[in-house]
C-alpha positions in Angstrom: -28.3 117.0 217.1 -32.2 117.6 216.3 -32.5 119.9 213.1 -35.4 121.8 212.9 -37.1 122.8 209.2 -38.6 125.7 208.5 -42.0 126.1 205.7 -40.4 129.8 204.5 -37.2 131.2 203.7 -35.7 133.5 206.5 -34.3 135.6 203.6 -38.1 136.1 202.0 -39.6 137.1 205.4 -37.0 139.8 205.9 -36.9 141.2 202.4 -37.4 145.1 202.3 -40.8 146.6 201.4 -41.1 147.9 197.9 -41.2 151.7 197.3 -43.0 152.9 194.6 -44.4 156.3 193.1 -48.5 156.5 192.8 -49.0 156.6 188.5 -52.1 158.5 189.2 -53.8 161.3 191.6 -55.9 159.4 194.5 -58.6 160.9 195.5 -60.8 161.7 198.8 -63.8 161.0 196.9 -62.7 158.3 195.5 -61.4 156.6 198.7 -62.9 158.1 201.9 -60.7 157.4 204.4 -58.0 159.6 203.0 -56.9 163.1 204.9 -56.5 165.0 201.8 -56.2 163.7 197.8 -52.5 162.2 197.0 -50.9 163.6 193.7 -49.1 161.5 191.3 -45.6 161.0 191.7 -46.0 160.4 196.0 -43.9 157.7 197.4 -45.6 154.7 199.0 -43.7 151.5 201.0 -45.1 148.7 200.6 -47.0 147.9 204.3 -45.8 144.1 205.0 -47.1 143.7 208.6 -51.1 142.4 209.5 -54.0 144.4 208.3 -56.7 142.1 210.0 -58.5 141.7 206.9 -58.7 145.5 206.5 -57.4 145.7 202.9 -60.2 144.8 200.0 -59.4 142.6 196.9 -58.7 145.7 194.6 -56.9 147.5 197.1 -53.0 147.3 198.4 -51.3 148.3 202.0 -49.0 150.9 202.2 -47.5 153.1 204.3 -46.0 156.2 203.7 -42.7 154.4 205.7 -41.1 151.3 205.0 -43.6 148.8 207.6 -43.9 151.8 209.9 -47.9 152.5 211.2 -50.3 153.9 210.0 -50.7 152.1 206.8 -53.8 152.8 204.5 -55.0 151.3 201.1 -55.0 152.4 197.7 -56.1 151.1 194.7 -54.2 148.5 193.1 -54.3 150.8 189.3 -53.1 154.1 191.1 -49.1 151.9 192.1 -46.4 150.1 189.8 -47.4 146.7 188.8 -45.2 145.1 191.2 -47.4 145.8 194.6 -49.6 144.0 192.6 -48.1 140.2 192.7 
């Protein structure tokens, strides 16, 4: 029987997005392509599937479902440290 390896833990890939409270108020001036400012305290998922590139260097995916579209970005200093690794 041929065994096949695999370069990633099938456990890892399905883990479940973090969830997380913004530590600070997110504004529309501060990032553009929000609807409306987001207060402290709002829950965010992390977003896990492809954002083409979308998502700057100081900036994180989420959505506001666990991996469910649309997702946006916020600033990496407005979530808990841990969307940050």
């Amino acid at each position: 029987m041929l065994r096949q390896s695999f370069p990633f833990s099938i456990v890892e890939e399905v883990r479940m997005p973090l969830k997380g409270q913004l530590t600070r108020v997110v504004t529309k001036a501060e990032c553009s392509w929000l609807k409306k400012d987001l207060p402290k305290g709002k829950v965010v998922y992390e977003y896990g599937k492809a954002t083409y590139g979308c998502v700057g260097p100081n900036g994180v995916a989420v959505s506001d479902k666990p991996n469910k579209e649309p997702f946006y970005q916020l600033p990496k200093d407005a979530l808990p440290a841990e969307f940050s690794r």
